[in-house]
Backbone and ligand atoms as CSV (ligand in chain L), in Angstrom:
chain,resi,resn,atom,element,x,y,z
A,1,UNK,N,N,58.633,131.688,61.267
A,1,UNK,CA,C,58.154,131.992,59.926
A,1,UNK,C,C,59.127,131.422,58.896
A,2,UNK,N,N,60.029,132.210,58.600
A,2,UNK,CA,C,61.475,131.575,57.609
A,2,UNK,C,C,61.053,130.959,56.379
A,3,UNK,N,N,59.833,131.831,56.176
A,3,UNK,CA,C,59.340,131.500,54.303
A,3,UNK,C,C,59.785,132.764,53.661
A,4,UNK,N,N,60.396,132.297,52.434
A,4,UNK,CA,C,60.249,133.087,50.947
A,4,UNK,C,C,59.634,133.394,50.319
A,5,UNK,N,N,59.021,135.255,49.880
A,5,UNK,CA,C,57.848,135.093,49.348
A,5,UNK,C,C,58.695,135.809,48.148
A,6,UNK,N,N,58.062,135.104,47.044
A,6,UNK,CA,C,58.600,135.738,45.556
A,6,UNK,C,C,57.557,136.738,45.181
A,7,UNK,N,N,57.769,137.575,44.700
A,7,UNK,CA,C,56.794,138.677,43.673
A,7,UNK,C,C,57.372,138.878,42.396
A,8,UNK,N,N,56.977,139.477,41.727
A,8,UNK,CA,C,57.334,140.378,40.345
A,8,UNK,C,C,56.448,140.094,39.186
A,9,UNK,N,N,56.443,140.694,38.228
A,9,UNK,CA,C,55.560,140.701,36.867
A,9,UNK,C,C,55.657,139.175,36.407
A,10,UNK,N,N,54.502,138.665,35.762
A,10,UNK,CA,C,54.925,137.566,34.996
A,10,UNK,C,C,55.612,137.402,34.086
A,11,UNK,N,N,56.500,136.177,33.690
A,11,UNK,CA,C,57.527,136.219,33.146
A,11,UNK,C,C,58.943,136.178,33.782
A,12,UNK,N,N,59.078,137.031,35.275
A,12,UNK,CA,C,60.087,137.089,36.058
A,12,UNK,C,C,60.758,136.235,36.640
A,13,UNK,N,N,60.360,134.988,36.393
A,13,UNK,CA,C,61.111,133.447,36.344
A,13,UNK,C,C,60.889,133.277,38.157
A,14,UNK,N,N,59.637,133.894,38.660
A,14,UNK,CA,C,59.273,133.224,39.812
A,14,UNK,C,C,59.051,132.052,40.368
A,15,UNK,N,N,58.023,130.912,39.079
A,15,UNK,CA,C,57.543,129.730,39.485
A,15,UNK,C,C,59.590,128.801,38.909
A,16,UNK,N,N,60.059,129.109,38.441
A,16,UNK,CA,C,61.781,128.130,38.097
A,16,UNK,C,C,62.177,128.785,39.591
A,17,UNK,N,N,62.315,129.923,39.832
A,17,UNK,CA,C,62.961,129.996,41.126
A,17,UNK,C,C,62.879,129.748,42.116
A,18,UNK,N,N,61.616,129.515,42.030
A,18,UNK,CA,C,60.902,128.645,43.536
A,18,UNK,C,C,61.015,127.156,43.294
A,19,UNK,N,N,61.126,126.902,42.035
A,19,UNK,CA,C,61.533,125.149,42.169
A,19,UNK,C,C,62.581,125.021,42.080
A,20,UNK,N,N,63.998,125.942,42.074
A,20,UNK,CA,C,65.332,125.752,42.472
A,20,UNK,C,C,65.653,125.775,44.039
A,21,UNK,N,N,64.483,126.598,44.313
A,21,UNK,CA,C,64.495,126.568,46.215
A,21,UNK,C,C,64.204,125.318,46.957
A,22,UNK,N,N,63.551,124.725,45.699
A,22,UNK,CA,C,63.081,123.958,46.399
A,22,UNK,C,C,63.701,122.617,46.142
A,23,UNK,N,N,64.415,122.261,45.057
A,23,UNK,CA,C,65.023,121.327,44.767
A,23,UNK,C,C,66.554,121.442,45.266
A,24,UNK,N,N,67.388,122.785,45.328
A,24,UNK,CA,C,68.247,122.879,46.309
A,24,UNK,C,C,68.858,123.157,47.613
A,25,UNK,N,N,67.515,123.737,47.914
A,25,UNK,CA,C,68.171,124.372,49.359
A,25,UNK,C,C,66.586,123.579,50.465
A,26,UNK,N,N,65.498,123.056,49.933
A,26,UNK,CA,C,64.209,122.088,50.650
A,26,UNK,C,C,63.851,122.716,51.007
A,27,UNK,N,N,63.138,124.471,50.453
A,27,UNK,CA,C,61.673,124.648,50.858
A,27,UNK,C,C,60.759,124.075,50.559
A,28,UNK,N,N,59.335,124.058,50.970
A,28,UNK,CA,C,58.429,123.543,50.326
A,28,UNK,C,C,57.790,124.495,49.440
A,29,UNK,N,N,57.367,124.201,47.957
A,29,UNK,CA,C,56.641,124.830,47.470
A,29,UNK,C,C,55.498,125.615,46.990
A,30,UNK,N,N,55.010,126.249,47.217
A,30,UNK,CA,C,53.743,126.785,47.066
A,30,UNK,C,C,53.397,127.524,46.103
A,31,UNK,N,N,52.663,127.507,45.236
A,31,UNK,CA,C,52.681,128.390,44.043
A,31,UNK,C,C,51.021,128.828,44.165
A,32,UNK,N,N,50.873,130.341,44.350
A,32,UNK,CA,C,49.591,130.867,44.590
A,32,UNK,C,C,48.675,130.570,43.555
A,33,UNK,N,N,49.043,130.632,42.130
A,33,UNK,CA,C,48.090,130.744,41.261
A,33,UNK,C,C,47.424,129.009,41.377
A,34,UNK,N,N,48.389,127.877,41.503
A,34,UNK,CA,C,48.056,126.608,41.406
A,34,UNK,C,C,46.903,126.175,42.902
A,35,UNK,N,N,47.449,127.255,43.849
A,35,UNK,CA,C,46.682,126.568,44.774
A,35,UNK,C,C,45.319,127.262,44.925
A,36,UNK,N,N,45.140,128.381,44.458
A,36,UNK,CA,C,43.577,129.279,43.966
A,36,UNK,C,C,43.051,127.972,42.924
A,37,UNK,N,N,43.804,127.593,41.962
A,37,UNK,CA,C,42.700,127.021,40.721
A,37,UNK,C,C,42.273,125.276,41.044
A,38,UNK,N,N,42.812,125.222,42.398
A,38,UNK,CA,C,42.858,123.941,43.438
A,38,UNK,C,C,41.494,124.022,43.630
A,39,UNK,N,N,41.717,125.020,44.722
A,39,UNK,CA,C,40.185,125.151,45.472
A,39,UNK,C,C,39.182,125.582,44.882
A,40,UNK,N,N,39.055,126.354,43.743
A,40,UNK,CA,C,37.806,126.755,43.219
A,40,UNK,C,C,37.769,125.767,41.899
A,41,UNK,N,N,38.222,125.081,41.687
A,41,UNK,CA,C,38.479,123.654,40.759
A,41,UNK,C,C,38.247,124.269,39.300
A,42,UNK,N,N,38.818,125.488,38.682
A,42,UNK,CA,C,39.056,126.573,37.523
A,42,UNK,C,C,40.511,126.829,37.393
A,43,UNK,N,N,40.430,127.034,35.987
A,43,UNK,CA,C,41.945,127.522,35.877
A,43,UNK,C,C,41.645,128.952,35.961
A,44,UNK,N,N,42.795,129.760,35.921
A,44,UNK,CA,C,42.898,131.162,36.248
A,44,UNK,C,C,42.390,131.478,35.232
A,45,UNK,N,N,42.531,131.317,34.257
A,45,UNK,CA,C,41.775,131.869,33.122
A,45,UNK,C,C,40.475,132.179,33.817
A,46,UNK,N,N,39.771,130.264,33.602
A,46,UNK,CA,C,38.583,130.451,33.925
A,46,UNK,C,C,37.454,131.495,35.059
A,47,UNK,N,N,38.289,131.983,35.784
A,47,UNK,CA,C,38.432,132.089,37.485
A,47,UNK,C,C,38.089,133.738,36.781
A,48,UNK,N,N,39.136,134.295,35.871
A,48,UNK,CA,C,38.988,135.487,35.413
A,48,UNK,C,C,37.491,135.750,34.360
A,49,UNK,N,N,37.162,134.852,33.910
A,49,UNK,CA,C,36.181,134.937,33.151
A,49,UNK,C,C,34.980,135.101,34.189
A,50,UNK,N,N,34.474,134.645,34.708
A,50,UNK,CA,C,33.314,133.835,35.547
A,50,UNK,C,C,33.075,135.078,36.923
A,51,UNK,N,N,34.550,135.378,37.294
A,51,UNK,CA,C,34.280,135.921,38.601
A,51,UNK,C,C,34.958,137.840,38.316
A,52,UNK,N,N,35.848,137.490,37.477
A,52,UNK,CA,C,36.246,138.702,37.000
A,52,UNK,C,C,37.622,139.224,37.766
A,53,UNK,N,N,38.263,139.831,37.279
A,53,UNK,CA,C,39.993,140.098,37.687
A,53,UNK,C,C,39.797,140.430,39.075
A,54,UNK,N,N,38.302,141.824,39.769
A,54,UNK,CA,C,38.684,141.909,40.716
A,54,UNK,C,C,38.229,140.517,41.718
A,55,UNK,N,N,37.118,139.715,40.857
A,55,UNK,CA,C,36.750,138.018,42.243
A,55,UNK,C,C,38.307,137.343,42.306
A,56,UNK,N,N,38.973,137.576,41.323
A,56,UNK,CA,C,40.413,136.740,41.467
A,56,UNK,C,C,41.304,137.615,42.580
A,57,UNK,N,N,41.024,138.546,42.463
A,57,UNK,CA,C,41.722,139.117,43.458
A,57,UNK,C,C,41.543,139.447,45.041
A,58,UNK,N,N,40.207,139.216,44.781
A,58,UNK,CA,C,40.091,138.463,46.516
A,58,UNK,C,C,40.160,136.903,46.762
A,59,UNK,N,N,40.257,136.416,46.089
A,59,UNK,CA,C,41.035,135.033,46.442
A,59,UNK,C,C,42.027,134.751,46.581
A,60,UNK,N,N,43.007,135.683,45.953
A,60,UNK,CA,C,44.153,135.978,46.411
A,60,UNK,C,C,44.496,136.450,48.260
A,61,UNK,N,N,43.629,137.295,48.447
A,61,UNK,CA,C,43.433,137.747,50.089
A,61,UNK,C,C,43.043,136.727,51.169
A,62,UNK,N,N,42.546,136.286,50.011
A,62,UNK,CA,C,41.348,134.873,51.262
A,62,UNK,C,C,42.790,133.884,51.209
A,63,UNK,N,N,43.682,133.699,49.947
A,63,UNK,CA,C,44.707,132.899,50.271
A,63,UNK,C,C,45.708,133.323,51.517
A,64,UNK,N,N,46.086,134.006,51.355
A,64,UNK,CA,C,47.203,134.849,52.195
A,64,UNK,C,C,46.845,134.456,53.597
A,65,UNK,N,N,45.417,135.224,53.664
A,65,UNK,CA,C,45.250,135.169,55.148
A,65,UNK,C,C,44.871,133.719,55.441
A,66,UNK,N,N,43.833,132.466,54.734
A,66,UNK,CA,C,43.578,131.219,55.569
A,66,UNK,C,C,44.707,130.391,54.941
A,67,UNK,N,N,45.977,130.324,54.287
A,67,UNK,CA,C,46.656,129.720,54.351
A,67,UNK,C,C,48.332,129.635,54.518
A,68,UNK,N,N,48.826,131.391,53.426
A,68,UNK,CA,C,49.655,131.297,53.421
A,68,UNK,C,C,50.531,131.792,55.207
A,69,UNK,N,N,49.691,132.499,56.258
A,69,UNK,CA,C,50.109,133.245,57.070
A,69,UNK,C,C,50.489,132.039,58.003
A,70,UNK,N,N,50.207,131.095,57.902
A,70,UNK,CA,C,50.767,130.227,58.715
A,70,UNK,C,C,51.420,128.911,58.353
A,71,UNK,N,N,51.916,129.349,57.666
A,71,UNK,CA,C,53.551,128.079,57.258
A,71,UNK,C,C,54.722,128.783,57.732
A,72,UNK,N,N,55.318,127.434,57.446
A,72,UNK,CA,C,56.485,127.710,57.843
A,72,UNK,C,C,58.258,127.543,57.002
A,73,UNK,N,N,58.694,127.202,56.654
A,73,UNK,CA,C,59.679,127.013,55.963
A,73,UNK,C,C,59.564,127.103,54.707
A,74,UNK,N,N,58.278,127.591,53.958
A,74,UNK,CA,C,58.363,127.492,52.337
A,74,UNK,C,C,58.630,129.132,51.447
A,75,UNK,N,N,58.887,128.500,50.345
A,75,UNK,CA,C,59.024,129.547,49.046
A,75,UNK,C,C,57.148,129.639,48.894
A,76,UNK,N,N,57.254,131.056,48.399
A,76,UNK,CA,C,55.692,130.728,48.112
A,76,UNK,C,C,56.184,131.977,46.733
A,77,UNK,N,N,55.675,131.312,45.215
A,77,UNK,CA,C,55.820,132.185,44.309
A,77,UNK,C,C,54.467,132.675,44.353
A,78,UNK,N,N,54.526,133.673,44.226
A,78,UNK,CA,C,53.016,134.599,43.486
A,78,UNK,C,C,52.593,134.943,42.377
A,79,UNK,N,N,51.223,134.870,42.235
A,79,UNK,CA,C,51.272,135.343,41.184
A,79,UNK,C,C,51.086,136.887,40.674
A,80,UNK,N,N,51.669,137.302,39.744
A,80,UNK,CA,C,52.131,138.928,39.309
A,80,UNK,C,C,51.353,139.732,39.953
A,81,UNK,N,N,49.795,139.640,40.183
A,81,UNK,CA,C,49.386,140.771,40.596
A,81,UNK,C,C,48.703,141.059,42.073
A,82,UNK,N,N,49.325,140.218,42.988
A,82,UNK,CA,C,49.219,139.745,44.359
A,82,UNK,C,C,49.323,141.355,44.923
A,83,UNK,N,N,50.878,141.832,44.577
A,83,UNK,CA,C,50.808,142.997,45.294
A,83,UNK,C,C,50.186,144.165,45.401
A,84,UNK,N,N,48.899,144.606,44.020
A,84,UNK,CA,C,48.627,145.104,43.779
A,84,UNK,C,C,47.511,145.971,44.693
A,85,UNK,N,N,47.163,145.129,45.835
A,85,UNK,CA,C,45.870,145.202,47.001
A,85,UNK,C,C,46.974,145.957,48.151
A,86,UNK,N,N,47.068,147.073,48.994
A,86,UNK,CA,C,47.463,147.206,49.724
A,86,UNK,C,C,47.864,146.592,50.744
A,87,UNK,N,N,46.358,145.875,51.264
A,87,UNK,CA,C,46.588,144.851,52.429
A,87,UNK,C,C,47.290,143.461,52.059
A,88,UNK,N,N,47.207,143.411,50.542
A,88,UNK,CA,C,48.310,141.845,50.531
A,88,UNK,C,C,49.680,142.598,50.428
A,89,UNK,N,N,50.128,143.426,50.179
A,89,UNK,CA,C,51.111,144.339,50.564
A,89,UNK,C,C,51.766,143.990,51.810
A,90,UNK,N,N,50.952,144.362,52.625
A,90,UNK,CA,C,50.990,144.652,54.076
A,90,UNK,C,C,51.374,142.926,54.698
A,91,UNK,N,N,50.381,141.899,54.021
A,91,UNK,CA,C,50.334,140.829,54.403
A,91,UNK,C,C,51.186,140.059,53.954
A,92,UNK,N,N,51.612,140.108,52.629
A,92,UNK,CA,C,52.834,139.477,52.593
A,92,UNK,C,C,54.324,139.293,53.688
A,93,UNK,N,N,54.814,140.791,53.897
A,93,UNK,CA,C,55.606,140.811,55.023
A,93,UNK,C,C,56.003,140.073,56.265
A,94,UNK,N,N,54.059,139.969,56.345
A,94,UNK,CA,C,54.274,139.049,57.364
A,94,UNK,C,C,54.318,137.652,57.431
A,95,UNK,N,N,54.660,136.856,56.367
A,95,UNK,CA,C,54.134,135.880,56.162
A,95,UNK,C,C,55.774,135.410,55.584
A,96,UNK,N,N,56.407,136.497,55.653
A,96,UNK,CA,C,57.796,135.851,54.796
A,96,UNK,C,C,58.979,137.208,54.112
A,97,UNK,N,N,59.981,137.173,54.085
A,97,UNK,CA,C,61.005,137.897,53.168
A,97,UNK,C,C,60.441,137.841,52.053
A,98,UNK,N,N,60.279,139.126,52.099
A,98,UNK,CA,C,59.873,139.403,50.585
A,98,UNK,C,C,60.650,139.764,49.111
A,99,UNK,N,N,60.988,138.814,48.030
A,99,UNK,CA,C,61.743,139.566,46.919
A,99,UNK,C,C,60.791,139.765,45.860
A,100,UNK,N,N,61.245,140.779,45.661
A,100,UNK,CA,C,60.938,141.421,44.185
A,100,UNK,C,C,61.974,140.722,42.614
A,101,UNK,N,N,61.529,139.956,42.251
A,101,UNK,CA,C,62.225,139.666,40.914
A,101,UNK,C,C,62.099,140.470,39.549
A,102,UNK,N,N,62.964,141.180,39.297
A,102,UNK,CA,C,62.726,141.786,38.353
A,102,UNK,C,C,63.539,141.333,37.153
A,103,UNK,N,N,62.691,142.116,35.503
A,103,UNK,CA,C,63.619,141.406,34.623
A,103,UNK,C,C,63.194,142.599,33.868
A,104,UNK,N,N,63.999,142.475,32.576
A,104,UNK,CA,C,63.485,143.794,31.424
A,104,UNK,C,C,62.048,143.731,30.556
A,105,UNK,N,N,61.722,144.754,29.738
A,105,UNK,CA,C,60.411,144.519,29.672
A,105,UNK,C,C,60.761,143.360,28.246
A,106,UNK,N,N,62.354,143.861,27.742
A,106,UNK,CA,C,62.547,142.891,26.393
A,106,UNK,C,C,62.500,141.632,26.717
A,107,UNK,N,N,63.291,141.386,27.713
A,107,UNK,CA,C,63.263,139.864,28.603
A,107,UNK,C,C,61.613,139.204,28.728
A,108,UNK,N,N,61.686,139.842,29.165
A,108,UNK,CA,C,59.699,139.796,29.742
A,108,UNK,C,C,59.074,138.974,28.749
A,109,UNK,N,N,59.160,140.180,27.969
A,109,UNK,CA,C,58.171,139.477,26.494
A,109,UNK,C,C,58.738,138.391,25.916
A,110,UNK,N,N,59.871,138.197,25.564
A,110,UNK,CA,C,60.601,137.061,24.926
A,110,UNK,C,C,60.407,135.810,25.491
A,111,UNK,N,N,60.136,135.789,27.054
A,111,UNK,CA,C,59.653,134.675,28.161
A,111,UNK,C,C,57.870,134.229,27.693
A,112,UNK,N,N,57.521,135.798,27.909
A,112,UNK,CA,C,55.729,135.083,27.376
A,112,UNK,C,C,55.605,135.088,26.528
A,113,UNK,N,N,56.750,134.825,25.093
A,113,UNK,CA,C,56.003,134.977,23.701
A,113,UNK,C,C,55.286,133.963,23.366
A,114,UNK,N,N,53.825,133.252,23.038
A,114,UNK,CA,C,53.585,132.400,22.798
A,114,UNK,C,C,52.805,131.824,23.830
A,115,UNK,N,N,52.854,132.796,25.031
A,115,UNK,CA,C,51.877,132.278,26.355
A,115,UNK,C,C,49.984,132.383,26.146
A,116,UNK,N,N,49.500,131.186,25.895
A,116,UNK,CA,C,48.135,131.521,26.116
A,116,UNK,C,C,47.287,131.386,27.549
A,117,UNK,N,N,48.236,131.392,28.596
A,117,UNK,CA,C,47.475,130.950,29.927
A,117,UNK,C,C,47.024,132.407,30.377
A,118,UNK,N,N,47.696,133.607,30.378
A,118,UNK,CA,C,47.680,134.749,31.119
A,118,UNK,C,C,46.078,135.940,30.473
A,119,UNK,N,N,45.202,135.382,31.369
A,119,UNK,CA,C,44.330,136.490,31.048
A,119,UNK,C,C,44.670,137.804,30.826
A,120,UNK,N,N,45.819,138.846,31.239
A,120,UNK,CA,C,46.232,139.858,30.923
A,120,UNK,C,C,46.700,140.073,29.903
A,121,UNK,N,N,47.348,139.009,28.804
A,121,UNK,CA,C,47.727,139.536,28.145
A,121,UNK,C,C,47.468,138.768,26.384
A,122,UNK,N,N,45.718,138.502,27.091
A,122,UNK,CA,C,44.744,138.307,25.853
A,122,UNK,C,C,44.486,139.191,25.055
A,123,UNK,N,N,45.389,140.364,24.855
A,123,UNK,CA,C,45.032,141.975,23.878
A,123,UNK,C,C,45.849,141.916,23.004
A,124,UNK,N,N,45.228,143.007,22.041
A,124,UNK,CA,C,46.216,143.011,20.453
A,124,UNK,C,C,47.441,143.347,20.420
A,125,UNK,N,N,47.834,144.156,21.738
A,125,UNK,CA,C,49.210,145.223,21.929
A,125,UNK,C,C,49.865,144.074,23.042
A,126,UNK,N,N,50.081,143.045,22.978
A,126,UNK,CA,C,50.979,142.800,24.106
A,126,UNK,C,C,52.196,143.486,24.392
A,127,UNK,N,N,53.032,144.319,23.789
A,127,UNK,CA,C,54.263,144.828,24.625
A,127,UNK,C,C,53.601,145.959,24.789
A,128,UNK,N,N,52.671,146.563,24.229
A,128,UNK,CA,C,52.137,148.282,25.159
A,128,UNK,C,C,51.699,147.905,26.395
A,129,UNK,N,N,50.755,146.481,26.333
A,129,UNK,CA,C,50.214,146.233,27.362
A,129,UNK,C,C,51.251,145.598,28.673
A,130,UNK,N,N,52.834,144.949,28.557
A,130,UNK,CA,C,53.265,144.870,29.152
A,130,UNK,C,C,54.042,145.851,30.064
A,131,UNK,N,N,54.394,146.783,28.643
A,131,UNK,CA,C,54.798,148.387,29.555
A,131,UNK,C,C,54.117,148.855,30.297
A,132,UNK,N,N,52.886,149.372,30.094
A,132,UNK,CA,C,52.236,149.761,31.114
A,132,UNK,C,C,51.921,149.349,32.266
A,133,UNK,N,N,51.621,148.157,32.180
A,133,UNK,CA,C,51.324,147.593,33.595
A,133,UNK,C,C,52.670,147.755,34.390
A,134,UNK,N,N,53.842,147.164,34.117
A,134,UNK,CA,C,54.962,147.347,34.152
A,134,UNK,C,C,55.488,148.319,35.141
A,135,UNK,N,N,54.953,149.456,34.045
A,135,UNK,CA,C,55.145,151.068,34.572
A,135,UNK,C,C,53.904,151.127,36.394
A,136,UNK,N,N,52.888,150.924,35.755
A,136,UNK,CA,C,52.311,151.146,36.914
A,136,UNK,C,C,52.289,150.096,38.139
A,137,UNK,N,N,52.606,148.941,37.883
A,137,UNK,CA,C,52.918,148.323,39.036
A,137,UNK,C,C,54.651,148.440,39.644
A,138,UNK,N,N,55.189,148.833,39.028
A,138,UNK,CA,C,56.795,149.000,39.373
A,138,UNK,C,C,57.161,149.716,41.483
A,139,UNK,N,N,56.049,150.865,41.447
A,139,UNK,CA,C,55.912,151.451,42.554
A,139,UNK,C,C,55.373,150.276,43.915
A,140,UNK,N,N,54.252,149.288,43.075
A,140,UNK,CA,C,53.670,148.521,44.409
A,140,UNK,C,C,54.438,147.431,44.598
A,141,UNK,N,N,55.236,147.313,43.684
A,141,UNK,CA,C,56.071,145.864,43.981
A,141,UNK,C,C,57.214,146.616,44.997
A,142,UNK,N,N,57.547,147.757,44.505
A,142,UNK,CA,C,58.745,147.929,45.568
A,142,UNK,C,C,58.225,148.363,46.878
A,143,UNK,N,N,57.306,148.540,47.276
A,143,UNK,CA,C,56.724,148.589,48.433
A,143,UNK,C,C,56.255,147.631,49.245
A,144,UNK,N,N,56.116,146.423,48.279
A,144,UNK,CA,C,55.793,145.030,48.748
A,144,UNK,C,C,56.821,144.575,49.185
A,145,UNK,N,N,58.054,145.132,48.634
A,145,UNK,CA,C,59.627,144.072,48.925
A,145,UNK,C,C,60.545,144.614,49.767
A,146,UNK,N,N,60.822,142.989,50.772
A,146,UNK,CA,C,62.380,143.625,51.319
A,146,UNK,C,C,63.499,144.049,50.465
A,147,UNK,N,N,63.422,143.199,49.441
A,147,UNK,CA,C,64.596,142.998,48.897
A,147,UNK,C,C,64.370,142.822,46.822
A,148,UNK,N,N,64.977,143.204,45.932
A,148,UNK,CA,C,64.858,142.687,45.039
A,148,UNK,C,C,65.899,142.144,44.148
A,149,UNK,N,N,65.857,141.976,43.550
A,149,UNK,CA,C,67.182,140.647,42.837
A,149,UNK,C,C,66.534,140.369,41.250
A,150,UNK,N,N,67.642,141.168,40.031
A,150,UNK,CA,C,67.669,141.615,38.968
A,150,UNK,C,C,67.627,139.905,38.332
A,151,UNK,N,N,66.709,139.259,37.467
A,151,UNK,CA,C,67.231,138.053,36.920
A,151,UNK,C,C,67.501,137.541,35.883
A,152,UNK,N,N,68.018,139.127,34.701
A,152,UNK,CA,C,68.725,138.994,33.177
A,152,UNK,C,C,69.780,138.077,33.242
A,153,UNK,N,N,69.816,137.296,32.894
A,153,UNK,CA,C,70.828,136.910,32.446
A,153,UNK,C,C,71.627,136.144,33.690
A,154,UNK,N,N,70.623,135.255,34.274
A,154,UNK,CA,C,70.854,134.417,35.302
A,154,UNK,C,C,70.038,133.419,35.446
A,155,UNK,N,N,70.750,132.415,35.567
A,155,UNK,CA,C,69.966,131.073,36.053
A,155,UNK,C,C,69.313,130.853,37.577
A,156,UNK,N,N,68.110,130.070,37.122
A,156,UNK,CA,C,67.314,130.058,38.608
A,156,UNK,C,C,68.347,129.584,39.502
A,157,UNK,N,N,69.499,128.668,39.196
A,157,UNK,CA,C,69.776,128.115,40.168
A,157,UNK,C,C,71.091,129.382,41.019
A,158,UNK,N,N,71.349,130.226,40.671
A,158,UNK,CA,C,72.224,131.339,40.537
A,158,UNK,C,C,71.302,132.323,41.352
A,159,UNK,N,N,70.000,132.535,41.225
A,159,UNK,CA,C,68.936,133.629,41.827
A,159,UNK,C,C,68.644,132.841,42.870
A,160,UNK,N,N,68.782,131.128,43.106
A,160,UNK,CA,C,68.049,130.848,44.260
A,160,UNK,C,C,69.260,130.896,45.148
A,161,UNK,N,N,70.893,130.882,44.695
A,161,UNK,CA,C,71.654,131.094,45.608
A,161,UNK,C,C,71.784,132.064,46.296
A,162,UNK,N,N,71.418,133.205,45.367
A,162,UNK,CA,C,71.539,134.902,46.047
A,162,UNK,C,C,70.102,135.040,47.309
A,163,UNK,N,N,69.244,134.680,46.359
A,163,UNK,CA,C,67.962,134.861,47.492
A,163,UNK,C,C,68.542,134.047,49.242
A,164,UNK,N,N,68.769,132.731,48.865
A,164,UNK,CA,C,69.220,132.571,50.148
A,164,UNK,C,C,70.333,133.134,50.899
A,165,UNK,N,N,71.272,133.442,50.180
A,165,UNK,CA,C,72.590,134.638,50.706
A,165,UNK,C,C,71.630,136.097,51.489
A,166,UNK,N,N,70.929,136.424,50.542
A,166,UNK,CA,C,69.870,137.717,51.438
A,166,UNK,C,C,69.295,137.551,52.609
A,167,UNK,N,N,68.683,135.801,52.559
A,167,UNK,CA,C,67.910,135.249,53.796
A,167,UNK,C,C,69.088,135.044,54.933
A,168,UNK,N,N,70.272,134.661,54.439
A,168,UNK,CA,C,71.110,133.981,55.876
A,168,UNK,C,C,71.579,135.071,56.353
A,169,UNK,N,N,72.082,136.003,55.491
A,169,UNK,CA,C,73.006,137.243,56.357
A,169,UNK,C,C,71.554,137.930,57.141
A,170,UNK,N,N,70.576,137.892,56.315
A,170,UNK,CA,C,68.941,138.581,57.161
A,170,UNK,C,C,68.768,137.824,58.428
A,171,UNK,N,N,69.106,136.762,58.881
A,171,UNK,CA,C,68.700,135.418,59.961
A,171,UNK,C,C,70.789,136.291,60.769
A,172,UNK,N,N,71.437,136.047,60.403
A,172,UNK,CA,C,72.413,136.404,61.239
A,172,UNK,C,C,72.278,137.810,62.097
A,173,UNK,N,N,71.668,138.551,61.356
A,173,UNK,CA,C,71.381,139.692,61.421
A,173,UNK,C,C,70.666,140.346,62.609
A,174,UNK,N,N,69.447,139.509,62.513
A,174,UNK,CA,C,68.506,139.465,63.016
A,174,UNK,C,C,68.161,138.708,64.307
A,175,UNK,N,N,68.956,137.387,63.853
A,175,UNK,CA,C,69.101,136.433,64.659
A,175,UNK,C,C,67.718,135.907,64.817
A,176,UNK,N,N,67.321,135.530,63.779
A,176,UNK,CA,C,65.687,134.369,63.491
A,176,UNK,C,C,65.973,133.224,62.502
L,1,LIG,C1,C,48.733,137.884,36.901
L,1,LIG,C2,C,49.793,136.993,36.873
L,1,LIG,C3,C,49.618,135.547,36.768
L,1,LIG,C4,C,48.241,135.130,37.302
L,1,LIG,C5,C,47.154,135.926,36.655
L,1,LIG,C6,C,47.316,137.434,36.885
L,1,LIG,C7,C,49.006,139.343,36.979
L,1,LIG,O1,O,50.640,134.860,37.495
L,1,LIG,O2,O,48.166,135.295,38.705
L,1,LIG,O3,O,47.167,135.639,35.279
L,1,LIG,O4,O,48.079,140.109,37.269
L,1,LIG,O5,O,50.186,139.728,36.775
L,1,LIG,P1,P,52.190,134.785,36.999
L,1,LIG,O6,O,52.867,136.033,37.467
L,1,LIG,O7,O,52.712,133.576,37.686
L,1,LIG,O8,O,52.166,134.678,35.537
């Protein structure tokens, strides 16, 4: 197996950290949201309009299981609300070390200020709307993760060193 699976809220500097993995240490990259708006030839937006948050979210499942469960050496970033399904929960694990990236909610917002890609956060309240979700996904992400790794005030290339420090002493450990 010996893939990296990233999680956390958007904003959490998942898709830079997976291209520091990948530009320094040669995973291959995979980025869930890019490879959903591949195959159904929509951007996520669109994908949310047409089929609706929960059709996006079984494409997310249909990813996991016909593609991501069988690679091998890559980072795979996710997108924010992957963990939110029990069974991609469950399925992530198996598919890879799981981190949780977390950041503040001030951080957060200051990252998406100005973002028009994120169907979630097409509402009048964007920071109520980031707290909350926030708040209520905080529980499924840590249940999704082996491991999580704080990324205020750190460079991707600094988070992709630690993530792999988690993976090698995890492989010594373990011995995989
Ligand atoms: C979502 C996060 C987005 C994308 C979609 C839904 C979420 O990915 O999958 O807009 O529910 O948090 P990023 O976390 O890469 O922004």
């Amino acid at each position: 197996m010996n893939n990296i699976v990233l999680i956390g809220f958007m904003g959490t500097g998942k898709s830079s950290v997976a291209k520091a993995l990948e530009r320094e240490y040669g995973y291959r990259l995979v980025d869930t949201d890019e490879r959903i708006a591949l195959i159904e030839g929509m951007s996520i937006a669109e994908i949310f309009k047409k089929k609706g948050e929960e059709g996006f979210r079984r494409l997310e499942t249909e990813l996991i299981k016909n593609e991501l469960m069988g690679l091998s050496g890559v980072v795979i970033s996710c997108g924010g609300g992957m963990p939110l399904k029990k069974e991609n929960r469950k399925l992530l694990k198996s598919v890879g070390t799981v981190i949780w990236l977390k950041a503040s909610a001030q951080e957060i917002l200051k990252r998406l200020a100005g973002d028009t890609k994120r169907p979630l956060l097409a509402c009048d309240n964007r920071e109520a709307m980031v707290l909350s979700l926030m708040e209520e996904r905080s529980p499924l992400y840590a249940e999704a993760a082996n491991f999580e790794v704080v990324t205020d005030e750190k460079t991707p290339s600094q988070i992709a060193r630690e993530i792999v420090g988690i993976v090698k002493n995890l492989s010594a450990h373990i011995g995989y």
